[in-house]
N, C-alpha and C positions, 0 to 999 in steps of 0.2 A: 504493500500500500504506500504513495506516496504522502510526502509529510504533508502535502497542501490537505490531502483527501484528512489524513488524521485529524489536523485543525479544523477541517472544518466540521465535521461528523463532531469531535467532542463527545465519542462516545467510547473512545479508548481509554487503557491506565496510563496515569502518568506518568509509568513507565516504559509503557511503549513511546510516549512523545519522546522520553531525554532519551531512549536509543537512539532512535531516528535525529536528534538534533547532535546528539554526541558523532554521529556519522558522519554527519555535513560540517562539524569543525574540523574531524578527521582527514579530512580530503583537502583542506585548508581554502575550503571554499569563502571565509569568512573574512575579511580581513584583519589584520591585526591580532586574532587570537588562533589562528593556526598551526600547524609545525613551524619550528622553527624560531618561535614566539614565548619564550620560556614565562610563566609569572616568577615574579619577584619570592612569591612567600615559597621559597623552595626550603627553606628551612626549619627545625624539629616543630618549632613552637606556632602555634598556628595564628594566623592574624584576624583581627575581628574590624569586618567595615560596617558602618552605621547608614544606612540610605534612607536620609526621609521623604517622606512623599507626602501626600494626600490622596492615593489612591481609593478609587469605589471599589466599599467592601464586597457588592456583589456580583460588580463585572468584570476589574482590575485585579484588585487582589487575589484572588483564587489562580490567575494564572501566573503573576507576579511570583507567588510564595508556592506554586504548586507544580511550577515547569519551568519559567524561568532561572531563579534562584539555584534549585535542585541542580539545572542542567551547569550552571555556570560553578559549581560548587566539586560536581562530580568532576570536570574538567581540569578544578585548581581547588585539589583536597587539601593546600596549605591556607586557603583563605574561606573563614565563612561569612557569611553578610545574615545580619540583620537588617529587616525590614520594618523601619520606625514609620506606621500610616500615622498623620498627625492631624490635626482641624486643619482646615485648609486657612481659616481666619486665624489670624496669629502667627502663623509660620513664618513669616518672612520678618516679622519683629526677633522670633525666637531665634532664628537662623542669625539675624546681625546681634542679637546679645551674646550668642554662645559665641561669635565668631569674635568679637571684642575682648572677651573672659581670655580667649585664647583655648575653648575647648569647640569647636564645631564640629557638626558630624563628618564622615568621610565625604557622604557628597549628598546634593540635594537636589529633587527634580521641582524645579522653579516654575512658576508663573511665567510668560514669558515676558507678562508687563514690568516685572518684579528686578529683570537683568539689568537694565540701565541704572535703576537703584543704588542693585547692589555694585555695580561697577566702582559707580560714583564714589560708593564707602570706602571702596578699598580693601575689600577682602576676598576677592575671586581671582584666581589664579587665569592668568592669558591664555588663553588656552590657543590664541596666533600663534603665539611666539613655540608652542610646541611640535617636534616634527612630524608626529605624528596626524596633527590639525590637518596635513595636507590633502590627506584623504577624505577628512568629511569633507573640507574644501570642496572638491571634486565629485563627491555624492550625492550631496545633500539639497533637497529641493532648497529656491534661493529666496521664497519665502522664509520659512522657517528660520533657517540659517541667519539672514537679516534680524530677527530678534536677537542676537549675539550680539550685536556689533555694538559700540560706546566709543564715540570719536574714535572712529579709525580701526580699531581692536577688538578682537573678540573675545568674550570673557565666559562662554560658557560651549555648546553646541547644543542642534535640538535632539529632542527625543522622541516628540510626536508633534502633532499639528491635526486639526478639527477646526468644525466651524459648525454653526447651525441650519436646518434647513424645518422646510412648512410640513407638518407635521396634523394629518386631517382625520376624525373620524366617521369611516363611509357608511356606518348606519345612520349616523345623523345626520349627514348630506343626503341620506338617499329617504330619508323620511321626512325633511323638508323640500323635498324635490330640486334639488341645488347639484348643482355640479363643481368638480372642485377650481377652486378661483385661479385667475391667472394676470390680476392686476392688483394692487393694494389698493384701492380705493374699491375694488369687487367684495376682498376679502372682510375690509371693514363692514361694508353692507351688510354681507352674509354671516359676521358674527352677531350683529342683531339678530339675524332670524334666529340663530341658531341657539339666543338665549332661551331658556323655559325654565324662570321658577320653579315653575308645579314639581320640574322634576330634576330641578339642584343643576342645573345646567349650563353654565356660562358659555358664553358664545367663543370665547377667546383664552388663551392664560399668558400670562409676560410674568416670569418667574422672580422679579425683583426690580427694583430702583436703578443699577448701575448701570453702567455702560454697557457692557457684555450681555443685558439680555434688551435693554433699551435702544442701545445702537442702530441694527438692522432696521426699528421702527422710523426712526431717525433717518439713519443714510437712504432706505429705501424711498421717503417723502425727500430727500433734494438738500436734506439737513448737514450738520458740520459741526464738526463740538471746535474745532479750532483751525487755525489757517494751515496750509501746507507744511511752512517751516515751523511748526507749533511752538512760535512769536507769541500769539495771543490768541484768544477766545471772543474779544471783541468783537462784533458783526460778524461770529458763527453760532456760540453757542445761547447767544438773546437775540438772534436774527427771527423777522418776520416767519419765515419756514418753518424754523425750529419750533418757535411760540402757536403756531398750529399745527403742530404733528405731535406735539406734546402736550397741548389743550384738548384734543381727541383722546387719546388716552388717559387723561386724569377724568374727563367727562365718562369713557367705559367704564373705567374702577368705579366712580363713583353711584354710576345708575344701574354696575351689577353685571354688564358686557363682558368686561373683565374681570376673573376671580379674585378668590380674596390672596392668591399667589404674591399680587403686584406689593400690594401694601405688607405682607409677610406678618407677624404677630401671632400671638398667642391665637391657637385653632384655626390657622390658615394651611390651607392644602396646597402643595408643591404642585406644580405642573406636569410633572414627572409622576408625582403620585394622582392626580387626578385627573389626566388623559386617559389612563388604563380602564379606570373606573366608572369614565361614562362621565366626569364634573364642567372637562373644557373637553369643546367640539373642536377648534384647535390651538396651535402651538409648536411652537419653535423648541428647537430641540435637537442635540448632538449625534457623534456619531454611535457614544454608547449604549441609548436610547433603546435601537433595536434586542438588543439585549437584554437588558433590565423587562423590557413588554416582553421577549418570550418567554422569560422566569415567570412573571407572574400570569401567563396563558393570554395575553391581549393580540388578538394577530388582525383583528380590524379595522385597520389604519391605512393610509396610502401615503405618500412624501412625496415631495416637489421642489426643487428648489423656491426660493420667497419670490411671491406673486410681485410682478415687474411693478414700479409709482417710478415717481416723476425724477427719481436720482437712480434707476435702474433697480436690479434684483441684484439687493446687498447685504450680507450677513458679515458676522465679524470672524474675523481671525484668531483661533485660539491655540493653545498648542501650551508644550511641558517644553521648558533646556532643561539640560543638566547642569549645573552647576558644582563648580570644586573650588573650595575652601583654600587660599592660597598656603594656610599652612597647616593643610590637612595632615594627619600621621599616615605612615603605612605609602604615602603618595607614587610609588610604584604599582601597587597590587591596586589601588584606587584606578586607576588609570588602563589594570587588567580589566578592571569590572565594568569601566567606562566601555573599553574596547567591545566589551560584549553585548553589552545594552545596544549597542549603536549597529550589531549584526547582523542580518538577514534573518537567523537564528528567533534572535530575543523579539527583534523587530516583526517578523510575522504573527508569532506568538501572542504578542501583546495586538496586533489585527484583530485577532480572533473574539477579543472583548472589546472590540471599537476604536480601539487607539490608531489612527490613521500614522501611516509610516510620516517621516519626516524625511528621507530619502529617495530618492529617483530612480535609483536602479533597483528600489521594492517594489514600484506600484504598480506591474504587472501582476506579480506574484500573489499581490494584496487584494487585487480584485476576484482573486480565485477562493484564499483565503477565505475573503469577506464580502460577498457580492453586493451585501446593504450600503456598503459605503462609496458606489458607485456618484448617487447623487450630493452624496456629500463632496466628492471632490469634483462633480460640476461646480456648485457653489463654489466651491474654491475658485476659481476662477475669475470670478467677481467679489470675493470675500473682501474686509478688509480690516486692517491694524486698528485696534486703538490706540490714541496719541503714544508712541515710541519716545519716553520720556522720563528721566526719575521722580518727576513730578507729578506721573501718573496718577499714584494712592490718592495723595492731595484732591487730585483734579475731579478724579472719579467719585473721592468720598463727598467731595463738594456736591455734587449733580445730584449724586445717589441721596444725598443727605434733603436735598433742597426739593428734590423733585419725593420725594416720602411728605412732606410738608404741606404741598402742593393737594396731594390724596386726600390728606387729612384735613385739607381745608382751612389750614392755618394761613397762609399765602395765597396768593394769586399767582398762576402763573408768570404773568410777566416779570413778578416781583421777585420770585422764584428762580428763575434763571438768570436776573440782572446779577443777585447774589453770588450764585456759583461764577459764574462771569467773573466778578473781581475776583474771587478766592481762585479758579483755575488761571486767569491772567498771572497772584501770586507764585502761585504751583510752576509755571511754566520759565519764571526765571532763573 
């Protein structure tokens, strides 16, 4: 059986997987960690890497700590890793306190808005300046890759890359006599229809306040949270466009269009947890998605990439680097474990629960893999960054902050974004 068929099936032991992947390092198909390629931990005492993450417990992690790991372990029996899943909120404070103390972990799969940041601080190791960089150089899709970069230099590489796509459920299109939408201003109409009290039904879900799931609503209307050279947010993110793509959306949350997702709080249902269930008719949503709805038996649904508005079909740009601590311990056998993560090997594996490759010379293999993420890497295509910036946190907590405020009726819109406005103009210097 070929390793594609085993992945995808997932109905083999995982140990039939690390045979099969112990095979394809054997042949040195892999680079960087094939014959020839000795680890560092060749010595009695065994070495312990710490990799944090924020992994989903029930689409990542399982293959993370159940094939991945395993197989990179069985390879290089002088080195073991732990797998530290962490809150995803918090981690990047946690990551700069430990890395300041002088204790941070081996390495860490980063945000990839979170790199510029950390560049800035001063504690990620160049990962330009290493020889080994030349390869992902050359592999590695030049999206992804681009979230490295910090004046000039690169300080981490990627690991994966996603973005979100429309996400419909066809009994409820097909009991309102609706067909699935193909312009944003359709899609809007047809989440009215598609609301019904009687029976807990919201027409829409937008899973939070920030950029990241606001965005797409955003750039899809013509919108801009800040100018090209992200100078300023001045006549982007309080511009006329913005002020009515975002006045729609506080008016759905507020009349019930959109669920209680957006505003978040105490007995608010995720998007993720209430597409499955029948709560939102639709919803944006990644490429782990399909996953998650087959665990929980949901297979009613259709995808599209985001219905075309007046700034095109645009979703955002998401993705995990790696990141390494510049004075991480062990920084040999770290740099084993780097090699591996970033190999056909780890990299299909991690396909198999949605993690879109961030390499080029995968994405055949991956579509074989993974055939649901087909339309995700249309979207790609059209996807797009948010602001590439250290100033991002700032920028976004400003939006996310001002635009919750907004829901709740404490502000007005326009009042609402002039705010964030200055606090993201601060953020941006």
């Amino acid at each position: 059986m070929s390793l594609y068929r085993m992945i995808r099936g997932r109905t083999g032991t995982t140990s039939r997987l690390l045979v099969a992947f112990i095979a394809l390092v054997a042949t040195g198909a892999i680079y960087g960690v094939g014959p020839g390629v000795a680890s560092a931990a060749t010595h009695h005492k065994t070495v312990t890497l710490h990799f944090w993450n924020a992994y989903n417990d029930v689409t990542e992690t399982p293959v993370m700590n159940g094939v991945v790991i395993p197989a990179f372990e069985s390879l290089h029996p002088g080195i073991k890793v732990i797998d530290d899943t962490l809150p995803y909120d918090g981690m990047l404070n946690k990551f700069i306190a430990a890395a300041a103390a002088g204790n941070p972990p081996s390495l860490m799969r980063s945000d990839i808005a979170w790199v510029p940041q950390l560049a800035s601080e001063g504690v990620l190791l160049e990962t330009s300046k290493q020889p080994w960089f030349k390869k992902v150089l050359a592999q590695a899709d030049p999206g992804p890759l681009s979230t490295n970069l910090y004046r000039g230099n690169y300080y981490g590489l990627p690991d994966d890359t996603n973005t979100q796509v429309f996400f419909y459920n066809k009994a409820d299109f097909a009991a309102a006599n609706l067909t699935p939408p193909t312009t944003y201003a359709q899609m809007m109409a047809d989440a009215q229809i598609l609301t019904i009290p009687a029976k807990g039904q919201h027409g829409l879900g937008v899973d939070s306040t920030d950029i990241w799931n606001v965005g797409p609503f955003a750039w899809t209307c013509g919108a801009n949270f800040t100018n090209k050279k992200l100078t300023t947010a001045t006549g982007y993110m309080d511009s006329p466009t913005m002020n009515a793509c975002v006045q729609q959306l506080v008016t759905y949350e507020q009349s019930g269009v959109i669920g209680s997702d957006m505003a978040g709080g105490s007995g608010s249902i995720s998007g993720e947890t209430g597409f499955p269930t029948g709560q939102y008719a639709m919803y944006f949503d990644g490429p782990w998605a399909p996953t998650s709805y087959k665990a929980a038996g949901f297979t009613g649904y259709g995808t599209a990439t985001i219905p075309t508005g007046p700034g095109g079909s645009i979703s955002v740009v998401g993705g995990e680097d790696l990141v390494i601590p510049k004075n991480a311990k062990n920084m040999a056998d770290v740099i084993t474990f780097v090699k591996f993560l970033q190999s056909p090997v780890a990299q299909l594996a991690m396909a198999s629960a949605g993690n879109m490759t961030a390499y080029k010379t995968n994405n055949a293999a991956e579509a074989k893999v993974n055939p649901a993420l087909q339309v995700f890497a249309r979207q790609l295509l059209t996807a797009r960054a948010r602001p590439v910036t250290k100033g991002y946190a700032a920028l976004d907590t400003a939006f996310s902050n001002e635009l919750a405020l907004m829901l709740a009726g404490k502000v007005t819109v326009a009042q609402g974004l002039e705010t964030a406005t200055q606090a993201a103009n601060a953020a941006l210097k």
